[in-house]
C-alpha positions in Angstrom: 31.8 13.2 27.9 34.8 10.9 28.8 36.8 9.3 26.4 35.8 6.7 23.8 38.4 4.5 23.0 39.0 2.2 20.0 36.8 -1.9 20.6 36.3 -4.4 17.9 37.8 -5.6 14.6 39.1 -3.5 11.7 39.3 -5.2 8.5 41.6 -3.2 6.4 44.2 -3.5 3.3 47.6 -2.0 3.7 48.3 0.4 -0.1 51.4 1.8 -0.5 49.3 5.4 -1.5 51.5 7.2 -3.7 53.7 9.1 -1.5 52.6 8.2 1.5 52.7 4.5 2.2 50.9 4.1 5.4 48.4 1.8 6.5 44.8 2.6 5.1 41.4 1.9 6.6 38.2 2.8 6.6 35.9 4.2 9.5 32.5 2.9 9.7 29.8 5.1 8.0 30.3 8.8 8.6 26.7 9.4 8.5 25.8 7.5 12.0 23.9 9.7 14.5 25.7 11.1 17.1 24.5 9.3 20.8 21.5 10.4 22.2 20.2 11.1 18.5 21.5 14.2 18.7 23.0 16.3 15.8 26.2 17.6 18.4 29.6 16.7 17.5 30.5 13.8 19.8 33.8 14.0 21.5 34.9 10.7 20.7 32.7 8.1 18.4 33.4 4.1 19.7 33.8 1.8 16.5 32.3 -1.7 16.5 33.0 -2.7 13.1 34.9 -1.4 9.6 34.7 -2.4 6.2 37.3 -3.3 3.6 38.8 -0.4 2.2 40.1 -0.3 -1.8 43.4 1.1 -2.7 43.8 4.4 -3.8 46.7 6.8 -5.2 48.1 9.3 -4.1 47.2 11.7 -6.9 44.6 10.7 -9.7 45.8 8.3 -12.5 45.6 11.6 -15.4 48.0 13.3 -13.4 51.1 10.9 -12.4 52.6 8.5 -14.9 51.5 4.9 -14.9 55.0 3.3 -14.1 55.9 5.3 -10.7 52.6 4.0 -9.2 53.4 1.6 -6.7 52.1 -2.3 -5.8 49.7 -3.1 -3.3 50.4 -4.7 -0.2 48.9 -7.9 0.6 45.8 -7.3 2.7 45.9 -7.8 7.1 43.7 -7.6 9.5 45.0 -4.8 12.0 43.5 -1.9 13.6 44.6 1.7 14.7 47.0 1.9 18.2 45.3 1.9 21.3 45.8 5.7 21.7 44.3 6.5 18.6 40.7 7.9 19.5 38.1 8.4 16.7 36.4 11.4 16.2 33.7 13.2 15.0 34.7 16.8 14.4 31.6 17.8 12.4 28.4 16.1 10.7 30.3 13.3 8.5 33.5 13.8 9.2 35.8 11.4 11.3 39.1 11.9 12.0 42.0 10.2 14.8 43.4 12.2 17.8 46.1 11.4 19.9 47.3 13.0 22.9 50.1 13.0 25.6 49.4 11.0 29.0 48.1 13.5 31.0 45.5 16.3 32.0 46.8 19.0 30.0 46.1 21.4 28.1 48.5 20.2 25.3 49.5 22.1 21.9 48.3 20.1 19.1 49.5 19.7 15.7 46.9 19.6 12.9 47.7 17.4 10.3 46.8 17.6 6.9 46.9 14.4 4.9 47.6 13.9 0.9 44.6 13.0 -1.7 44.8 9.3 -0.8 41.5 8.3 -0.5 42.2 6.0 2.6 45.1 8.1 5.2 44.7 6.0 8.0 45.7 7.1 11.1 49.8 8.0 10.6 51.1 6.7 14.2 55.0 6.4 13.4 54.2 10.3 12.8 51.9 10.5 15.5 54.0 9.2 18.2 56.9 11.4 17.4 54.5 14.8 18.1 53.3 12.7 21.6 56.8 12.4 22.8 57.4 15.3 22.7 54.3 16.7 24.2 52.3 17.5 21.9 48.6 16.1 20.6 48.4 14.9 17.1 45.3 15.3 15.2 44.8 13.8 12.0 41.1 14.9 10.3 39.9 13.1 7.3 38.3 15.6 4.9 35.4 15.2 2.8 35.7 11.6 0.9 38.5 10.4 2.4 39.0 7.6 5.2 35.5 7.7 7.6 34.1 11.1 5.7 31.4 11.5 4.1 31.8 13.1 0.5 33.1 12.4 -3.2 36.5 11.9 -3.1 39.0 14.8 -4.8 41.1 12.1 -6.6 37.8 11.5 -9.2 38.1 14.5 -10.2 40.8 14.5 -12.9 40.7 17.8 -14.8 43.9 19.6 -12.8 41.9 23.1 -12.7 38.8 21.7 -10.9 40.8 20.3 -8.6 42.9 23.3 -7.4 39.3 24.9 -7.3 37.9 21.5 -4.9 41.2 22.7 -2.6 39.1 25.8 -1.3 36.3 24.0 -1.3 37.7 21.1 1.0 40.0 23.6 3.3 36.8 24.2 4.8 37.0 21.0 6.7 40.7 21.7 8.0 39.2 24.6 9.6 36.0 22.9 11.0 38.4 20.7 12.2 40.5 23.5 13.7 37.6 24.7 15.6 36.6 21.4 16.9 40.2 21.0 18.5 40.0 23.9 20.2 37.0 23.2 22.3 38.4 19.8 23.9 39.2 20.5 26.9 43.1 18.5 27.1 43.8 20.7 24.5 45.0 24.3 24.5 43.6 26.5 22.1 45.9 29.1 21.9 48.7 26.6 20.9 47.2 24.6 17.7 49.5 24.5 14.4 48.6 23.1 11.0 50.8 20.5 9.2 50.3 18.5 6.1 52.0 16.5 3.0 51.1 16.9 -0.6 47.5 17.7 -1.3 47.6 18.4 2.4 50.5 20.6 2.0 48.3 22.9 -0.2 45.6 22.8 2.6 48.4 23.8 5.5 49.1 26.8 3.0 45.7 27.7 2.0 44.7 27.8 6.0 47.7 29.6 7.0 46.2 32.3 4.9 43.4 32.5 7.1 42.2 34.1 10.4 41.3 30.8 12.5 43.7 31.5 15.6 46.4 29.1 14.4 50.0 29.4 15.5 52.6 28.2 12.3 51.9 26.3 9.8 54.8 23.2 8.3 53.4 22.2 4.9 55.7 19.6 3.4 55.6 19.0 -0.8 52.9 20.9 -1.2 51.1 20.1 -4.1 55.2 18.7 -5.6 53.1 16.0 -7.6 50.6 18.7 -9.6 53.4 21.7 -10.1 53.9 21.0 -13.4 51.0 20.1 -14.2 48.8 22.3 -13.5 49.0 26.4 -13.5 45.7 26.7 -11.3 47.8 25.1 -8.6 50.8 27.3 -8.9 48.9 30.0 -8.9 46.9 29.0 -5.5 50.2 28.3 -4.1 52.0 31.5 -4.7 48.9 33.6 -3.0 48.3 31.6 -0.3 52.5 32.2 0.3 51.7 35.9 -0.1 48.8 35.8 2.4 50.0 34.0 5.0 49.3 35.1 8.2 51.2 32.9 10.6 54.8 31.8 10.9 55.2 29.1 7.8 58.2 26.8 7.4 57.8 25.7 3.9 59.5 21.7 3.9 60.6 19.5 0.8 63.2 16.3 0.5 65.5 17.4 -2.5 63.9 13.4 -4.6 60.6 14.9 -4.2 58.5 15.1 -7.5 59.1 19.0 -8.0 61.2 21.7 -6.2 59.1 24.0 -7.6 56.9 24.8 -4.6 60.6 25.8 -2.3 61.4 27.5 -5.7 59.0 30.2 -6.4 56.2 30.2 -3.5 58.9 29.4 -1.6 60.8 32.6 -2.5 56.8 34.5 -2.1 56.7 33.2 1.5 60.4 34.7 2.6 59.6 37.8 0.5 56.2 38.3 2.4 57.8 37.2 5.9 61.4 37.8 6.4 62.6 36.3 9.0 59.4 34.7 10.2 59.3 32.2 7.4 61.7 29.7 6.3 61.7 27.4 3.1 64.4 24.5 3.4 65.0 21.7 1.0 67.0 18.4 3.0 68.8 16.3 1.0 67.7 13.5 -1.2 65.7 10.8 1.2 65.4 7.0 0.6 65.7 5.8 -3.3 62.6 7.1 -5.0 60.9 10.0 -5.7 58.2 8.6 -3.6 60.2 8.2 -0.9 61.3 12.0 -1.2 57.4 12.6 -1.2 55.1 11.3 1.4 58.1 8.9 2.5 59.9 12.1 4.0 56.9 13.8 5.3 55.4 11.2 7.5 59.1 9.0 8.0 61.3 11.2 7.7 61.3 13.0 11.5 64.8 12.1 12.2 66.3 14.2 9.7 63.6 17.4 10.0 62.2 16.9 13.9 64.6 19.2 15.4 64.2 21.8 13.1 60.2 21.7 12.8 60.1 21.3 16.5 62.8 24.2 17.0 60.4 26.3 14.6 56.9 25.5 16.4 58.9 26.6 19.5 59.5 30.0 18.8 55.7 30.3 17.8 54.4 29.4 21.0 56.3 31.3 22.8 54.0 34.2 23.1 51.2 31.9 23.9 53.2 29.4 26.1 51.7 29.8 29.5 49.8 26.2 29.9 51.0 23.1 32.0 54.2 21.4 30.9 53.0 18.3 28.6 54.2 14.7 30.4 55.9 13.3 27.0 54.8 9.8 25.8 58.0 7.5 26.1 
């Protein structure tokens, strides 16, 4: 099936989401059929039309205090870049892929985004993976963005929602095995990535068999430390559990150092040498800015050494075409 890309008018409203601060949107309903009628996952769905999209925090109101939540941008009318592609990577579930000009096959990052309700499409951090080579795919698990679902930020009571992490990390590896049947992309090269929420989802995959390289979770799950034991606990046994290379990331004005701290210290313990936990220093002003600020901004300071790390886990596997890096 070629490529579908992006026609007609978005309507969207631009949230600073606690800790991320990217442009939100909507996809249309996830429940349209796929073409034909049929129930296979298209490669590529066209969109034709978007409704407007309320704001949402980053983490729900019971867990982070009143006066650190942010103010709402005032509304535009802008759409995704033109080399974002939508995507259907199971029944329900939209997502945005980007890739390197080219035939391929490319590595591909997998990236895991917070419990914002609307992520939107990330392209500052998307277009730092293209140039250098790689694709950049950004799935919206269940209730988020164009998914189907009930949306983990309802959920308030801190131990149902470390449970709802399982329950969702079952989308980041559908969407896992979707990449890995596209044929620009390269399936023995695909890494996980991911901030916050996202961060615990990077971890909890890595833990898995699903043929992924290295895993970069940044802040995982720095807003709910303290908060909540259920997540601490799912942290430090997902760091004892890991399977792949894991490079553990956090800004030193994130929320809590707690997840370098301890599951940190459980990831180098359980992978010497093949892990790494390093905290940068402080980044922009706020703790917000040391949160989702530094995970989706802040390449310039943590690029080379993420990039440097995803290198040395592909080298076993690093046998495809040279990538033609976006410029």
């Amino acid at each position: 099936m070629p490529r579908m890309r992006l026609q007609g008018v978005w309507l969207i409203s631009v949230v600073w989401s606690l800790g991320c601060g990217s442009a939100a949107t909507s996809a249309p309903s996830a429940g349209s059929a796929a073409p034909g009628g049929s129930a296979a996952v298209p490669e590529a769905v066209p969109v034709t039309a978007a409704l407007p999209v309320a704001a949402a925090p980053e983490q729900p109101a019971a867990t982070v205090p009143a006066a650190t939540a942010p103010a709402a941008a005032p509304a535009v009318t802008r759409g995704p870049p033109a080399d974002a592609t939508i995507v259907e990577y199971a029944p329900g579930r939209r997502g945005f892929l980007y890739r390197p000009d080219g035939a391929g096959p490319f590595p591909v990052v997998v990236w895991n985004h917070g419990s914002e309700q609307t992520p939107g499409w990330q392209p500052a951090l998307a277009h730092f993976y293209v140039g250098h080579g790689w694709a950049f795919f950004l799935p919206h698990r269940r209730g988020h963005g164009g998914s189907q679902g009930t949306w983990i930020g309802n959920e308030h009571d801190t131990a149902k929602q470390a449970a709802l992490q399982d329950e969702h990390n079952e989308d980041v590896v559908a969407a896992i095995g979707w990449i890995k049947t596209q044929p620009a992309i390269d399936p023995s090269r695909v890494v996980v990535s991911g901030c916050s929420f996202g961060g615990i989802q990077t971890m909890i995959v890595a833990a898995k068999d699903v043929g992924i390289r290295a895993a970069v979770p940044f802040a995982a799950g720095a807003i709910l430390w303290k908060h909540s034991a259920e997540v601490r606990e799912r942290l430090t046994r997902a760091a004892r559990e890991s399977k792949v290379p894991v490079f553990l990331v956090q800004a030193e004005n994130d929320y809590d150092l707690g997840p370098s701290r301890v599951a940190g210290a459980v990831l180098e313990k359980a992978g010497p040498g093949r892990n790494r936990v390093h905290v940068y220093p402080p980044y922009g002003t706020t703790v917000m800015d040391g949160h989702g600020g530094f995970c989706t901004k802040g390449f310039d300071i943590w690029g080379g050494d993420v990039l440097a790390f995803l290198d040395r886990a592909m080298k076993a596997t690093n046998t495809g075409p040279a990538a033609s890096p976006r410029r």
